[in-house]
C-alpha angles and dihedrals in degrees: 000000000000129000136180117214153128141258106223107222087005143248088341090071092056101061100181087050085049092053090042109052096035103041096083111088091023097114083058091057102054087047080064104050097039086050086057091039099055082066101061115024122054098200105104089211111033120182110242134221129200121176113194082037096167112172093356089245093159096033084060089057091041104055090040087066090048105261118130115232149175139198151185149205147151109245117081092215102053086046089055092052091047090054090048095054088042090044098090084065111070095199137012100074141061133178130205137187108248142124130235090262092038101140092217127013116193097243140106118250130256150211091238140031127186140192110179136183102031092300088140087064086071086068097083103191149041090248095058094046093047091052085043096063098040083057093049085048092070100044092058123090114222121290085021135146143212118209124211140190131202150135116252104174104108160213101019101231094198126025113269134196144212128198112203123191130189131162122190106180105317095335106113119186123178116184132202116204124186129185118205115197119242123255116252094258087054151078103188119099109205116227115201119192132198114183132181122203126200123200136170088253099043153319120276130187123202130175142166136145144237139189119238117200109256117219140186123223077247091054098047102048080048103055088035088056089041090062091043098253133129139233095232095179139314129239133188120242096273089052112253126124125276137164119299081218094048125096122218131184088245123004137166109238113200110212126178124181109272 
């Protein structure tokens, strides 16, 4: 059997194809991140904090490496599956339904937040990101830090392009991600994703689109002073140190409350 659909509000509304398809690669993340975090925070055993959590993907890893963590997102289903992925470990997590401008979230704070993979872009004007990081602020002990990362390095003068693969069993999910340049007057990039989807019985193919907020290095320090925030350090996306001036295609911003 075939079929030809869409997914309405995308992939996030099809948790299991989610974890599918983004899981691989993920270890390498966190290395990342803990790499970035070592240097800032002197605590061996943080607790972490990641708002827009999804499938838990990095908590998984994380708590599997003993750190306690907690997360948070908007959508039941991706916090179901979350729960299901935290649940052989009786203690150490906790999840909680919230969005990224939520005003309280029901959770402790913690040494060390994170927002990986260009999250922060769905976030489409000054207003949000400045409720965002209010928010972040109380959810941040003393001395803590949120790390972000983001691509910076736009606009994107020519349409590009990713290719994403994931199996579980005999689940098989290829994505096609495209990535269309804002117009001058504009600061939305269009994405545009085709999936297919192979099953054993049959093959299915989804697609639909959303827009991520572009910004300049410029517009970024600006809108992270204008919340009262710092740019602590930046870091590349295997975690080493770069220059806070530089642009990569992807970094890790460390940012603290000023």
């Amino acid at each position: 059997m075939s079929g030809n659909a869409d997914i309405g509000g995308g992939l996030y509304l099809a948790p299991t194809l989610y974890d599918v398809v983004n899981t691989p690669g993920t270890a390498a993340e966190v290395d990342a991140l803990e790499r970035v975090v070592r240097c800032h925070v002197s605590t061996s055993k943080p607790r972490w904090i990641e708002p827009a959590c999804g499938t838990g993907r990095y908590l998984r890893v994380l708590r599997r490496r003993g750190h306690e963590v907690a997360g948070y997102d908007p959508l039941d289903g991706m916090l179901d599956y979350a729960r299901r992925g935290l649940k052989r470990w009786s203690r150490g997590w906790h999840l909680a339904r919230a969005s990224f401008t939520t005003a309280e979230v029901s959770l402790r704070p913690g040494q060390v937040a994170f927002c990986p993979v260009n999250s922060l872009r769905h976030l489409h004007d000054d207003a949000s990101m400045l409720a965002h990081l209010d928010q972040m602020r109380s959810l941040l002990l003393p001395g803590g830090i949120y790390v972000v990362g983001l691509d910076l390095h736009h606009p994107h003068v020519f349409p590009d392009e990713d290719v994403w693969t994931g199996a579980r069993g005999r689940l098989q999910v290829q994505q096609v991600v495209q990535y269309l340049p804002p117009s001058e007057s504009s600061r939305r990039e269009q994405v545009v994703v085709q999936m297919m989807v192979t099953r054993p019985r049959g093959a299915e193919h989804h697609g639909w689109s959303y827009d991520l907020r572009t910004y300049d290095i410029g517009q970024w320090s600006t809108l992270v002073a204008a919340a009262g925030w710092g740019r602590v350090a930046t870091y590349d996306g295997a975690g080493h140190p770069t220059d806070p001036a530089a642009v990569l295609p992807y970094q890790l911003e460390v940012l603290a409350p000023a």
